[in-house]
Residue, then its C-alpha position, 0 to 999 in steps of 0.5 A: x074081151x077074155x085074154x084069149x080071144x084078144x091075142x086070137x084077134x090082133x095074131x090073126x089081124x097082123x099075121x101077113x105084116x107079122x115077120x116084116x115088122x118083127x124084122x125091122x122093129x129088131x133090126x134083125x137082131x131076133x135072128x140072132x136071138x133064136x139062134x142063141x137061145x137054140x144053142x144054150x137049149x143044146x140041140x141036135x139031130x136027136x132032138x123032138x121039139x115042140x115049138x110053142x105059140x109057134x106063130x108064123x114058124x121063125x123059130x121053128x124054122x131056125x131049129x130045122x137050120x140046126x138039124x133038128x128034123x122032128x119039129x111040131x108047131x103050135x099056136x092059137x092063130x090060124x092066120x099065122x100058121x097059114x103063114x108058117x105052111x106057106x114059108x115051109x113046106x115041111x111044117x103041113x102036117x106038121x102044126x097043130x092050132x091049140x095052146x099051150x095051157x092044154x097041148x094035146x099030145x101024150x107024155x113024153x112026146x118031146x125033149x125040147x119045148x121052145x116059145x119065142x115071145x109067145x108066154x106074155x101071150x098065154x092066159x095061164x102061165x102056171x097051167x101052160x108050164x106044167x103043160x110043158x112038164x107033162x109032154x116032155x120026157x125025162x131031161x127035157x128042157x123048156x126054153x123061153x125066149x122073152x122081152x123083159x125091162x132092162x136093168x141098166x137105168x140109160x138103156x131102160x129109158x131107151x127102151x120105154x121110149x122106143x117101146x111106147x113112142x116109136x114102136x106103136x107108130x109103125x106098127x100102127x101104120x105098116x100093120x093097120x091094127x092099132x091095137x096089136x102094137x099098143x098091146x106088146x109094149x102094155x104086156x111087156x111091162x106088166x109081165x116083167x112087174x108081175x112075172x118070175x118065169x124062173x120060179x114058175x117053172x119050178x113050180x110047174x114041177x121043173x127041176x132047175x131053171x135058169x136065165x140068161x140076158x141078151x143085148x143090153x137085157x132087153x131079152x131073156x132066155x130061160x131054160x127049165x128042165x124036168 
């Protein structure tokens, strides 16, 4: 099975268990990481927001907390944005099923791009940046919020157990999709080998990019802007 077709299949599967167990597998903690990553991407009122891999619309939604009024969701799986449109009433018409290697909006269209733990999930990483660049307007910022492995040796080993052990359990038995919670900690790990989001963001014609950690380094927040 491509990539594609793949994350499609395991969103649509957990998309009704999709926010209980993100939830509860952070302790609530992804709260406060979208809202943190929301205000180093300095929004406002002002701000036209593109949020990518948008699935069930949690950040999204956080955005609309902070005033931000013109929000457009995007994501592959049709069952989570259902699940988005029932949670809010304003994404319906609002959200558009599409990814984020070929967004189909004009240049321009946006200031601010955000993607919560979705770029693990895209098939092009590069194509998916640049993507990003064509949309935004001049000054725009794309920000990403994404796992990686932690620096410090105690919390990695934490992390790895709770990541290989613990998280694909529950997730096994809450969500009834074997595949879906075996597949994020895999992806966690090789993405963080593999990826420097940093570099491909300038690559994909960013003018600087920069990362913050969260939490002991288990969360990144990187910002490229045009």
């Amino acid at each position: 099975m491509d990539k594609k077709k793949q994350v499609k299949r395991i969103f649509d599967s957990i998309s009704n268990r999709y926010d209980f167990l993100n939830h509860f597998l952070s302790a609530g903690i992804d709260f406060y990481w979208r809202k943190k990553a929301l205000k180093l991407s300095n929004i406002n009122s002002e701000t036209k927001l593109l949020d990518v891999a948008c699935g069930t619309g949690d950040f999204a939604i956080a955005a609309k907390k902070m005033h931000v009024n013109s929000i457009v969701g995007v994501d592959l799986s049709k069952n989570m944005l259902e699940v988005f449109n029932q949670k809010a009433a304003w994404s319906k018409g609002n959200i558009v099923q599409s990814v984020a290697e070929t967004l189909p909006f004009k240049e321009n269209s946006f200031s601010n791009i955000t993607v919560a733990f979705g770029v693990r999930n895209f098939y092009d990483i590069l194509e998916g940046f640049k993507s990003f660049n064509g949309v935004l307007g001049e000054g725009g910022k794309a920000t990403i919020l994404e796992f990686r492995m932690p620096k410090n040796f105690l919390v990695q080993k934490g992390y790895n157990f709770y990541f290989s052990k613990i998280l694909p359990l529950i997730g096994k038995l809450i969500s009834k999709d074997q595949e879906a919670y075996t597949y994020l900690p895999e992806s966690v790990q090789d993405f963080d080998k593999n990826i420097n989001l940093e570099k491909l963001l300038l690559e994909a014609g960013f003018k600087t990019s920069q990362t913050k950690s969260l939490t002991f380094g288990i969360v990144q927040v990187v910002i490229g802007e045009k």
